[in-house]
C-alpha positions in Angstrom: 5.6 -31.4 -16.2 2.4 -29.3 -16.7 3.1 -29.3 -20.6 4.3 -31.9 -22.2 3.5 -31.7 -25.7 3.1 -29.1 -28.6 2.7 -28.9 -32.1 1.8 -26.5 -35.4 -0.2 -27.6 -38.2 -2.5 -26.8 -41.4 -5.4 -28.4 -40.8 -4.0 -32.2 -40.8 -0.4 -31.3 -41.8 1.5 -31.0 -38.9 4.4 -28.7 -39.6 6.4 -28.9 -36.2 5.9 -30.8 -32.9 8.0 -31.4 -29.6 7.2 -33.7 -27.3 8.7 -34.1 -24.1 8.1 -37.5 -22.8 6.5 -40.6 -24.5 3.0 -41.2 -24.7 0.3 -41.9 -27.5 -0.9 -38.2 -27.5 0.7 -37.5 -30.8 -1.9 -40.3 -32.3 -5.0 -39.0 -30.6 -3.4 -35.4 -31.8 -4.0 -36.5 -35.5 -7.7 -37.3 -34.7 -8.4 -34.1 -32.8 -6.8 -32.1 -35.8 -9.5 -33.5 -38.0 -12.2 -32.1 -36.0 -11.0 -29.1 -35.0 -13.1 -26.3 -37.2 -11.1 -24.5 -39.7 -12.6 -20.8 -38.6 -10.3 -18.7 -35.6 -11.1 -19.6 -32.6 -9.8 -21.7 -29.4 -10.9 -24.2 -27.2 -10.0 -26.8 -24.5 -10.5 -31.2 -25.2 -10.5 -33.5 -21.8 -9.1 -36.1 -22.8 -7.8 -38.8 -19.4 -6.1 -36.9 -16.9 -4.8 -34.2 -19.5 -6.7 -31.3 -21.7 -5.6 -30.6 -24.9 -5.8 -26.7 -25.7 -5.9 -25.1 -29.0 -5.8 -21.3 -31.0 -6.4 -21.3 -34.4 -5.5 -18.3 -36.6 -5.2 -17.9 -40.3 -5.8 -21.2 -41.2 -3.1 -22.2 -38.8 -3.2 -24.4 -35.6 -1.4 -23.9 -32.6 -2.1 -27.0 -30.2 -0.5 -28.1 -27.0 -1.2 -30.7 -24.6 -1.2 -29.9 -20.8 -2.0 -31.6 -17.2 -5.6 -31.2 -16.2 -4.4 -29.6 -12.9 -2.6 -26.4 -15.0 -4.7 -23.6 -14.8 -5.8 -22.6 -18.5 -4.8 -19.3 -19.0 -1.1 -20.3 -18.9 -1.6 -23.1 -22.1 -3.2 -20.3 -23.9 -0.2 -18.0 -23.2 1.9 -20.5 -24.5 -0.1 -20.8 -27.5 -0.1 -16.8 -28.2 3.5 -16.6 -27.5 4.2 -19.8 -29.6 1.5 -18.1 -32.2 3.4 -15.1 -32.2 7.3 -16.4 -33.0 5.9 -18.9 -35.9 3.8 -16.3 -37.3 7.0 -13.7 -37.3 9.5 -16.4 -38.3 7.6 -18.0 -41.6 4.5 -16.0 -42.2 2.3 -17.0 -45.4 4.9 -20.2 -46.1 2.8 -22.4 -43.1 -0.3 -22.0 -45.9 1.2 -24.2 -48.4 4.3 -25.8 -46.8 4.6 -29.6 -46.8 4.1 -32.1 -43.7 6.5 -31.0 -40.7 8.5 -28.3 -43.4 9.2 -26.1 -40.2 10.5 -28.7 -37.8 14.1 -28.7 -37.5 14.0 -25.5 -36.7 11.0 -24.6 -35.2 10.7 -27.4 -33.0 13.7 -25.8 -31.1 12.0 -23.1 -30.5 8.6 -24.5 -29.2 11.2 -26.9 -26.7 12.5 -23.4 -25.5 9.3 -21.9 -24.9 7.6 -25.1 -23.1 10.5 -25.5 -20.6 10.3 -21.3 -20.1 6.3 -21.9 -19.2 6.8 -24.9 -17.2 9.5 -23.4 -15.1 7.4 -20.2 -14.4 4.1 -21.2 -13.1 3.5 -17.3 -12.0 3.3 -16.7 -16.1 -0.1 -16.3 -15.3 0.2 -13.6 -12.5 2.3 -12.0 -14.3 -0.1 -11.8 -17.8 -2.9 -11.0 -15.5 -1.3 -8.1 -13.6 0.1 -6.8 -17.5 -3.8 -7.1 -18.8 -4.8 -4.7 -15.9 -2.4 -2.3 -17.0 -3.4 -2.2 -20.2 -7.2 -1.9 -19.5 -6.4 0.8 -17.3 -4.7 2.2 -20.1 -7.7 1.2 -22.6 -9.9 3.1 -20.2 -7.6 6.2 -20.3 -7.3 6.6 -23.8 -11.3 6.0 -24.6 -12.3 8.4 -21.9 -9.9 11.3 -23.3 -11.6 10.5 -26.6 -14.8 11.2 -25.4 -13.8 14.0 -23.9 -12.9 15.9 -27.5 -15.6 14.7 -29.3 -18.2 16.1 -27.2 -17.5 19.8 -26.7 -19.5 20.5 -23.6 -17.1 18.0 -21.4 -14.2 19.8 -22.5 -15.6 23.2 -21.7 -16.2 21.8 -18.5 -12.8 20.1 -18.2 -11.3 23.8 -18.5 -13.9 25.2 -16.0 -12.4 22.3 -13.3 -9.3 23.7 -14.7 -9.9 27.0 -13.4 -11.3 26.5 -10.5 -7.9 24.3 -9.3 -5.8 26.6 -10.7 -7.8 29.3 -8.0 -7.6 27.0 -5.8 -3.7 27.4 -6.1 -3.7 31.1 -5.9 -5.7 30.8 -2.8 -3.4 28.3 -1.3 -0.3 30.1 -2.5 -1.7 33.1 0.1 -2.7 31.1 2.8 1.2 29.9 2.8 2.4 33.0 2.6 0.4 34.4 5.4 1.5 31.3 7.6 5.0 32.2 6.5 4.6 35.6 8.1 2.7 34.5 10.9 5.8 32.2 12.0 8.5 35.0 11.1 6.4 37.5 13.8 6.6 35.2 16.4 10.0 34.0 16.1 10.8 37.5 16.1 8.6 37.5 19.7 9.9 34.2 21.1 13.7 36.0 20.5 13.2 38.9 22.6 11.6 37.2 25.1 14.4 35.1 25.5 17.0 38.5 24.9 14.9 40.4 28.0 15.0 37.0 30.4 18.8 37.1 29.5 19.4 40.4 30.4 17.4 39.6 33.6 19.3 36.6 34.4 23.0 38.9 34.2 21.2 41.5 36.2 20.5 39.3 39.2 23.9 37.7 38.9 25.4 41.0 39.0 22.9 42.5 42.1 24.0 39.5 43.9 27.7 40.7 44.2 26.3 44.7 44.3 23.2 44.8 45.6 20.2 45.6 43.9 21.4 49.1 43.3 24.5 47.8 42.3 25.9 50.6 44.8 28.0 48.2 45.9 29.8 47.8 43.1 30.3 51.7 42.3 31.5 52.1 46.3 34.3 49.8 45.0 35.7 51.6 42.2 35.5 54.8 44.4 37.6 53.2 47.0 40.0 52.0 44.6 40.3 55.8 43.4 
């Protein structure tokens, strides 16, 4: 189980913990708390074969405990995602709630979120592929920006504008001259192939009365 154990506190006052298996990591826990600066900030203790990982915001410590073969980005999304629902759920109340105030119900919650984490391994695929989104988006937005504040860009912003939009007239005639181009010799390739029908009839009909087709007004005489 990549991680096993997570907990929020204020500074030393742990305000709600899961664990899931036994182990002495909640007692080492208690000692890291009382070094861990107060200021925001995050960092990763090796301690055996497992790292614990920690984000402090606000005073507040959100701290988790993961295998040393877990890649680190996903204990940190835990932490921000576990951050996040405590911070929505109680707010200012973690600053002067007592010892483990939040942990029938929060615990719950943290269970929830360290079973979703361990069963997803590609949490951190999936973060990384959002966080390219969003700087493409970043670099969007801040280049736009530039673009209005400095008036010279945008002037030549409209002059590309111009010259595409030309660029579309002209292409707009060059399809309409192909269009013509193909309707003339359509127009050919159909009486070509009228005049080699006609031909084709005329030698059917020349074979039964002769090239002149006399022989086939000698018959209507006769029959007269």
């Amino acid at each position: 189980m990549p991680i096993v154990y997570a907990l929020v506190s204020r500074e030393k006052t742990v305000l709600a913990e899961y664990t899931a298996t036994s182990g002495n990591f909640p007692t080492v826990t208690r000692v890291l708390l009382a070094k861990i600066p107060p200021a925001d900030g995050r960092m990763s203790y090796v301690y055996d074969r497992h790292i614990f990982h920690y984000v402090v915001e606000g005073g507040v410590t959100f701290l988790c405990m993961a295998d040393d073969d877990l890649k680190r980005r996903v204990p940190f999304l835990f932490l921000e995602d576990m951050k996040s629902r405590f911070q929505a759920a109680y707010g200012a109340r973690a600053l002067s709630a007592i010892a483990f105030a939040m942990n029938d119900e929060f615990q719950h919650e943290i269970r929830r979120l360290l079973d979703w984490y361990n069963a997803h391994p590609d949490a951190d695929a999936l973060s990384r592929v959002q966080q390219q989104i969003d700087d493409v988006k970043d670099v969007m937005v801040e280049n736009i920006d530039k673009l209005l504040d400095r008036g010279e860009k945008f002037e030549l912003l409209v002059d590309r504008t111009d010259k595409l939009s030309r660029q579309s007239v002209k292409f707009e005639r060059s399809s309409t001259q192909l269009r013509r181009s193909m309707w003339r010799r359509n127009v050919k390739l159909w009486l070509l192939l009228v005049l080699v029908g006609l031909f084709v009839v005329y030698l059917v009909i020349s074979m039964a009365c002769g090239w002149d087709l006399s022989g086939c007004s000698g018959k209507r005489d006769d029959d007269e």
